[in-house]
C-alpha positions in Angstrom: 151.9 7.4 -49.0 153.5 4.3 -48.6 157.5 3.5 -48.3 159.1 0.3 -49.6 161.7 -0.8 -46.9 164.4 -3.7 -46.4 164.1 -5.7 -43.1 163.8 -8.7 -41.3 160.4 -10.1 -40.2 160.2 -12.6 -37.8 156.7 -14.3 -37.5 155.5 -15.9 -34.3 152.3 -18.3 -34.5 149.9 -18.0 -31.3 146.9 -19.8 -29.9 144.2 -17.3 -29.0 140.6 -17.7 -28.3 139.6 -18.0 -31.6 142.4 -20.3 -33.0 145.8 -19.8 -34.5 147.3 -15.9 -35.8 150.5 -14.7 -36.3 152.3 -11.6 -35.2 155.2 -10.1 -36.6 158.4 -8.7 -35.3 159.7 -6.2 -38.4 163.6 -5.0 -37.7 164.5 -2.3 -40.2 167.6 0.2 -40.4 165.2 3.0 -39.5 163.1 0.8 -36.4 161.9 -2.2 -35.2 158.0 -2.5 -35.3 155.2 -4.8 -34.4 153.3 -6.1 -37.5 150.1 -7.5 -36.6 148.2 -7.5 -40.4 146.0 -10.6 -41.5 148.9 -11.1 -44.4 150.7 -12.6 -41.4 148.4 -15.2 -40.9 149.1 -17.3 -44.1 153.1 -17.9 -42.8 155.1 -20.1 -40.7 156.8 -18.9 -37.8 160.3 -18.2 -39.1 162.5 -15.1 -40.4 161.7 -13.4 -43.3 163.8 -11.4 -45.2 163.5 -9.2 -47.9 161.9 -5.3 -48.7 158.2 -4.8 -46.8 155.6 -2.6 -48.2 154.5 -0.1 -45.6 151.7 1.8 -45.7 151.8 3.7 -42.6 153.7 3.6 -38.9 151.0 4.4 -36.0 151.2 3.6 -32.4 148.4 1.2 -31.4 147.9 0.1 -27.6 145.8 -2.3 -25.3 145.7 -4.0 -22.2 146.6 -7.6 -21.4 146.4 -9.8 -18.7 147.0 -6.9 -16.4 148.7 -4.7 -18.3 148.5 -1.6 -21.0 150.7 -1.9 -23.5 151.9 0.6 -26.7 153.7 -0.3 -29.5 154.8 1.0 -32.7 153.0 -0.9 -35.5 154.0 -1.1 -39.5 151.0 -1.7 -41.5 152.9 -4.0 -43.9 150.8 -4.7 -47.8 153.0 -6.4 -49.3 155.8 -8.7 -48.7 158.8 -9.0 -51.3 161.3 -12.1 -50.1 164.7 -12.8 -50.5 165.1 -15.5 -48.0 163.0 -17.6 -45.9 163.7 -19.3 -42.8 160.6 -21.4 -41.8 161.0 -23.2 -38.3 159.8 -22.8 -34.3 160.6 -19.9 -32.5 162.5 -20.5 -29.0 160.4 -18.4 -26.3 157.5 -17.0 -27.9 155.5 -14.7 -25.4 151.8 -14.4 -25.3 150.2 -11.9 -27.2 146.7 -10.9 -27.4 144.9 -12.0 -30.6 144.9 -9.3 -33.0 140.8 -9.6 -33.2 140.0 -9.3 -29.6 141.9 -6.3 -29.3 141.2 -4.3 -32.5 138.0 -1.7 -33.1 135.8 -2.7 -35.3 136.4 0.2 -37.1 139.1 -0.7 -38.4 138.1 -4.6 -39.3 136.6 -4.8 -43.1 133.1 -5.9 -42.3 132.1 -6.6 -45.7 133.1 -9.9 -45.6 135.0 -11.5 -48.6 135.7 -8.2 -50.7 134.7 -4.8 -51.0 131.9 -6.2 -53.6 129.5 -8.6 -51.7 128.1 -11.7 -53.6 124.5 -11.6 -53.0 122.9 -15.1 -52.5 121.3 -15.1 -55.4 124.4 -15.0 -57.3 125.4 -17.7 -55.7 122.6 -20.0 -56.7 122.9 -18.9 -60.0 126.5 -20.0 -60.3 126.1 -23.3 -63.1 127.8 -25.6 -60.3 125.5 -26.5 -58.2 127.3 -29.2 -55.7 127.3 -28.5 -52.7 131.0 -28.6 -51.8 131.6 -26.0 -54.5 128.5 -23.6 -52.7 130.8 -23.5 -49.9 133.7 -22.6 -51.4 131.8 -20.1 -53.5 130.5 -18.4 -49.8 133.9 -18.4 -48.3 136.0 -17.2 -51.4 133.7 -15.6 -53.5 133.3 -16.5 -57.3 137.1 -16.2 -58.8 138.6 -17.9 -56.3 136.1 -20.3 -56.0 136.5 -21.3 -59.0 140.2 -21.3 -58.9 140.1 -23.5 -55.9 137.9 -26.0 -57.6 140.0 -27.1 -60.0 143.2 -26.9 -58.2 144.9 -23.9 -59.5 147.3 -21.8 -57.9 145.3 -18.8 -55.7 146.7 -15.8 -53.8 144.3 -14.9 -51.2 143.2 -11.1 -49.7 144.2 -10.1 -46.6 142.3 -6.7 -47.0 139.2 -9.0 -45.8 137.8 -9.5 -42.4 141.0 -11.8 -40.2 138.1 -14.1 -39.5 137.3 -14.5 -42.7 140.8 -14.7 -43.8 142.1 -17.5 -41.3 138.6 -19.8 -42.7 140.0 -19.3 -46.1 143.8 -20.4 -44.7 142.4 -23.3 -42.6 139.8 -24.3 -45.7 142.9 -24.4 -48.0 144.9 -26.8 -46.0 142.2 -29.0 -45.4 141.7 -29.6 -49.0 145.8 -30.1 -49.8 146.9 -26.4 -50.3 150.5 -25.6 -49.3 151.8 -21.4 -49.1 154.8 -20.8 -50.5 156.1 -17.8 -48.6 157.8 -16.2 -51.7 154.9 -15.9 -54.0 152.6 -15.4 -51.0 150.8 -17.7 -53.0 148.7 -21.4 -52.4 149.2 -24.4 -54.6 148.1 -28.1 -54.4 150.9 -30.5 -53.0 152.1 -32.7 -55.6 150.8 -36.1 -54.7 
């Protein structure tokens, strides 16, 4: 069951081992929480305001350059803004990266979605350039093709975080910008 709660989220970025992820501080009237979701890794450091979609409040623990540490963690879905305040952070600590430290349990390992694309549907596909094979491997066939011609996509953070952040980075690279309202991608206007 999941609760639907007001709050302020404030998003630090990090540099880990294996690049850039953000973590989330989530202040409520009922807690304050560590949010450590992929969802996170599509934002700007900043504060976030607004009502948070929590599926679930577990305690979640590792050690750290030394140390063990547990912390109450919100599984945030969904985000639901009312104001946004995009900017550096002063004193941002160091936190592990979220992949390093979780089971592998819990990561999706099918990849892109719950319904593989099998190679051979990806050779089928009638577009055959090679640049469009890429994008078809990374985001699957809908967004792919979303992507291609420039529209507007919203991307999955149920998938693997490795997966997710290549879809982040390959979106910037080719002129996408996230609007932290919509939670959605769009092409800069030139």
């Amino acid at each position: 069951m999941s609760i639907r709660i007001n709050g302020t989220l404030v998003i630090k970025e990090i540099k880990g081992a294996n690049g850039k992820f953000c973590v989330g501080d989530l202040t409520t009237p009922i807690g304050e929480f560590k949010v450590k979701e992929p969802i996170l890794d599509q934002f700007s450091e900043g504060r976030y305001e607004g009502e948070f979609l929590v599926e679930n409040f577990y305690l979640s623990s590792y050690i750290w350059r030394g140390k063990s540490t547990t912390d109450i963690r919100a599984r945030v879905m969904e985000i639901f803004l009312d104001t946004v305040d995009e900017g550096k952070l002063d004193d941002v600590p160091s936190e592990p990266d979220p992949i390093a430290t979780e089971p592998a349990s819990e990561v999706n390992q099918t990849g892109l979605s719950d319904i593989p694309v099998p190679a051979a549907l990806v050779q089928e596909h009638e577009n055959q350039d090679p640049v469009f094979q890429e994008l078809l491997e990374l985001f699957g066939a809908d967004l792919a093709d979303l992507v291609w011609v420039s529209k507007d996509v919203k991307l999955d953070p149920t998938v693997d975080r490795a997966v997710f952040r290549s879809q982040r980075d390959r979106l910037k690279e080719m002129g996408y910008v996230f609007d932290a309202k919509t939670q959605g991608w769009s092409r800069k206007e030139k």
